[in-house]
C-alpha positions in Angstrom: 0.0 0.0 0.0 1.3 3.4 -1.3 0.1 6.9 -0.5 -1.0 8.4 -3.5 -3.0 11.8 -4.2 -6.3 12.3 -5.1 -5.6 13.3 -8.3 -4.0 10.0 -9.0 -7.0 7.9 -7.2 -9.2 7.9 -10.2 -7.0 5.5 -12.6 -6.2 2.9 -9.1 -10.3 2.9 -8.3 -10.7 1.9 -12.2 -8.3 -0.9 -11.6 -9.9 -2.0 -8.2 -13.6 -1.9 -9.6 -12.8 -2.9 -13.1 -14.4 -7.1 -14.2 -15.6 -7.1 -11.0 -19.3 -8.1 -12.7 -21.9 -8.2 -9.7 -19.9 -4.7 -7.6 -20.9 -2.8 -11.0 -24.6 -4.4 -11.6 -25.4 -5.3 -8.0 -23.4 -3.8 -4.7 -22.6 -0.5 -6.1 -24.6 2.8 -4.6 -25.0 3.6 -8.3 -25.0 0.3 -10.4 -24.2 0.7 -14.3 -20.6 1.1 -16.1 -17.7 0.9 -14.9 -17.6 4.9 -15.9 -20.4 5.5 -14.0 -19.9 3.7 -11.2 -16.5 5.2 -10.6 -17.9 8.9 -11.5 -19.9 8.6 -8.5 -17.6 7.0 -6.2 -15.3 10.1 -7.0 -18.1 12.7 -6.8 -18.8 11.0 -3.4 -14.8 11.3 -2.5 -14.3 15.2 -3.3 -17.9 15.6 -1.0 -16.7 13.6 2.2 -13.1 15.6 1.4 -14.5 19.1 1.9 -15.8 17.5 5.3 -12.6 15.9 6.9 -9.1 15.0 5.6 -8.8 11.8 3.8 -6.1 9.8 2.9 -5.4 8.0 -0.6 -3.2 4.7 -1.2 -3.1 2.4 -3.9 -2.6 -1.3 -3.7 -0.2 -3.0 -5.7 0.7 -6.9 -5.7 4.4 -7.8 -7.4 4.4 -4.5 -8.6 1.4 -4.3 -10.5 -1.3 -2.2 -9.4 -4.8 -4.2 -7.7 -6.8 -1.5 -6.3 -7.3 1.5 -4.5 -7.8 2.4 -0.4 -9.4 5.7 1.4 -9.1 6.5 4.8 -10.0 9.4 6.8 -9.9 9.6 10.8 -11.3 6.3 12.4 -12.8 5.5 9.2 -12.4 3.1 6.1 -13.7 5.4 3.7 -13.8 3.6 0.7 -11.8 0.8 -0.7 -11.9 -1.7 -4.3 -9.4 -4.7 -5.0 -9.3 -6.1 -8.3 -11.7 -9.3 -8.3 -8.6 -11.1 -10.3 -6.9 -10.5 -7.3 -9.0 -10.9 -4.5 -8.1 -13.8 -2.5 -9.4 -14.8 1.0 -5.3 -14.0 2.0 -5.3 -10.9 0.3 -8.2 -9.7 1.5 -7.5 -10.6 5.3 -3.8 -9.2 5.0 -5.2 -6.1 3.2 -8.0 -6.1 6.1 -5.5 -6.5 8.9 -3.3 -3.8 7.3 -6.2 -1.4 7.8 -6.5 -2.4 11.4 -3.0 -1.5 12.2 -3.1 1.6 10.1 -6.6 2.6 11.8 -5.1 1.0 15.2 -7.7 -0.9 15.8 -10.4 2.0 16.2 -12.4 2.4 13.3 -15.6 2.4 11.6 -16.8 1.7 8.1 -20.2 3.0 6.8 -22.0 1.0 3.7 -24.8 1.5 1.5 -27.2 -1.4 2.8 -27.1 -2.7 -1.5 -23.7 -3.6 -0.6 -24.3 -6.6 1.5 -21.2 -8.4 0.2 -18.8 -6.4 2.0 -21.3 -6.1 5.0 -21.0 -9.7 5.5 -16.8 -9.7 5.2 -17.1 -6.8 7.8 -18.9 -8.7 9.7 -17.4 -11.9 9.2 -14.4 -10.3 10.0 -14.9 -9.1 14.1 -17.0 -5.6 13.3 -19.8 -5.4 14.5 -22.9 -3.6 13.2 -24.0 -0.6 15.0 -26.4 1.1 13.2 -28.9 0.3 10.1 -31.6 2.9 8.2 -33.0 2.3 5.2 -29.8 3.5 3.1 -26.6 3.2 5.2 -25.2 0.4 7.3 -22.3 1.7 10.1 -19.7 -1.2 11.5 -17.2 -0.9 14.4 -14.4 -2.9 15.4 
């Protein structure tokens, strides 16, 4: 994980949504094209980034770049790994990574349509604290 700006977040959040088939049609807050759905991911970014400071990295594996990470204080922001690359290890050391980074004090809010990561959130020690009819909030 590398810290990059946010004017270089766009092309890493390309690589971490792109092929990933059910994110784009399904689990996304806006499904549609891989355009579209990273459009509104970054129009969501520059609006949370007028509110707090945020953090960009981008993943790479062997050099080549998987996916993109966001933090901001005590929160995931926003995250994508390449589906190519996304293996229960990965995930978990890319998980753990966050925990360390985040020491251990963090929260993640989700649209409720993305019950997949929901699940690996939850699946994974956070526990879910609050639920309305359009966001979900963990803690760990």
């Amino acid at each position: 994980m590398q810290t990059i700006t946010k004017a270089e977040l766009q092309q890493y959040m390309i690589v971490g949504f792109q092929d990933d088939v059910e994110l784009l049609n399904r689990f996304h807050h806006k499904p549609g094209s891989l355009q579209g759905c990273v459009h509104a991911t970054m129009k969501n970014v520059e609006e949370c980034a007028s509110l707090m400071p945020l953090q960009y990295y981008r993943l790479v594996l062997n050099e080549k770049p998987i996916g993109f990470t966001i933090t901001g204080p005590a929160i995931l922001y926003s995250f994508g790994i390449n589906i190519k690359f996304r293996t229960k290890e990965l995930v978990l050391e890319w998980f753990n990574k966050m925990k360390e980074m985040l020491r251990n004090d963090f929260r993640v809010v989700l649209y409720n349509i993305n019950e997949r990561a929901i699940r690996f959130f939850e699946r994974n020690g956070m526990e879910n604290i609050h639920q309305d009819k359009e966001y979900t909030i963990l803690v760990l």
